[in-house]
C-alpha positions, 0 to 999 in steps of 0.5 A, spaced: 304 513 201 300 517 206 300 524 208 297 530 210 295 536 206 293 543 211 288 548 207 286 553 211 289 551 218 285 544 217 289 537 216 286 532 211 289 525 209 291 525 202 295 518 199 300 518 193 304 513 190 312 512 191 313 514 184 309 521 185 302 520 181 296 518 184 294 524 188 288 523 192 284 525 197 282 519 202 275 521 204 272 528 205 273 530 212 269 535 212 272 541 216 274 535 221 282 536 222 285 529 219 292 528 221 299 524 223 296 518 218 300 511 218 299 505 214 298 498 217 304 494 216 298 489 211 297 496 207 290 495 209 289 500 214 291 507 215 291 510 224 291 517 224 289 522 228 282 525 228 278 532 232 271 529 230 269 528 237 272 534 239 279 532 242 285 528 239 284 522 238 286 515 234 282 513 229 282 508 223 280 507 216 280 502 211 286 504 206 280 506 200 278 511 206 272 507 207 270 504 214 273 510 219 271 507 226 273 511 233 279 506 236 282 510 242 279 517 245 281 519 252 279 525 256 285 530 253 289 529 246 292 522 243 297 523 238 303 521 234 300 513 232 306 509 231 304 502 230 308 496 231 312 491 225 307 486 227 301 490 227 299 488 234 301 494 237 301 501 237 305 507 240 302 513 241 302 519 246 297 521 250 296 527 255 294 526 262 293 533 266 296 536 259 302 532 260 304 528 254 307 521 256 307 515 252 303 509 251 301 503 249 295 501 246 294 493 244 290 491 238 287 484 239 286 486 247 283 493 245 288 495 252 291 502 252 297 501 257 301 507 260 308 507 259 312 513 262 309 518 268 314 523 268 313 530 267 319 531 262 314 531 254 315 525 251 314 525 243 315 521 236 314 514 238 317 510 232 319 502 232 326 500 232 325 496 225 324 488 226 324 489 233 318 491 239 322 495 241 320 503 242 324 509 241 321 516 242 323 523 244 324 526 251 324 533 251 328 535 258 327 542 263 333 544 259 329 544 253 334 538 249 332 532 247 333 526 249 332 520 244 330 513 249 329 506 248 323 503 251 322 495 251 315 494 250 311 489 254 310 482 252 303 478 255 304 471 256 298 467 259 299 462 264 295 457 267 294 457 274 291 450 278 287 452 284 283 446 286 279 442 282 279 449 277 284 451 272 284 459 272 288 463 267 292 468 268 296 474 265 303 475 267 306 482 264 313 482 262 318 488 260 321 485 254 329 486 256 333 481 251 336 484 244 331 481 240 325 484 243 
């Protein structure tokens, strides 16, 4: 199990066994904040989200805590990684004019793709378990939350014949069905 332990204001990624031993620093961050950290659904990786560059951003890490590699930066903050049973894909947060919208960022293809534009704060993203599909929460104007399901978005490759050539082609679907 992954966690973040925060001494003087700073977050570090501390693992623990399920039975409770095992304590162990993952790496030494070195003054760097560390947080938010989640396994890989193969064990072999931890996301987690780092300050190193100045900003909330989405790292990863070998599980030992070897191997930390920058894997989303944006302008402003990224946070809440939330990776998909699959492995594929990963949910997170993104803030955009200081507004924090969901979206999806697709492992193989390396695309971060927008989710929701609204004004509302979205947060927590976490995967319905066995499914592709995204639940997260909606802070409304009010200050209630709201929980939402989000189908994700299915890539399907299609050909497409011009003259002589054959060009391929991404159609991006919304997933509708049950299960997605």
């Amino acid at each position: 199990m992954a966690f973040t332990s925060v001494v003087d204001g700073r977050g570090y990624v501390w693992l623990v066994s399920t039975k409770g031993n095992g304590l162990a620093e993952v790496r030494e961050a070195g003054g760097v904040n560390e947080t938010q950290p989640v396994f890989s659904p193969d064990g072999e990786h931890i996301y987690y989200v780092s300050d190193e560059n100045g900003s909330r951003d989405i790292w990863v890490m070998d599980a030992n805590g070897a191997n930390p590699r920058l894997l989303i930066e944006t302008p402003e903050d990224a946070y809440d990684p939330a990776i998909a049973p699959d492995g594929n894909q990963l949910a997170l947060i993104v803030e955009t004019d200081g507004n924090p919208d969901l979206w999806l960022y697709r492992v193989d293809s390396e695309e971060l793709l927008r989710l929701t534009d609204t004004p509302e704060i979205e947060s927590a993203p976490t995967w319905m378990s066995g499914s592709l599909r995204i639940v997260y929460a909606r802070a409304d104007e009010d200050g209630s939350y709201t929980h939402l399901t989000l189908p994700t978005i299915l890539r399907v490759k299609i050909s497409l014949l011009a003259g002589s050539k054959t060009k391929i082609a991404w159609l991006v679907l919304r997933c509708i069905s049950f299960i997605c």
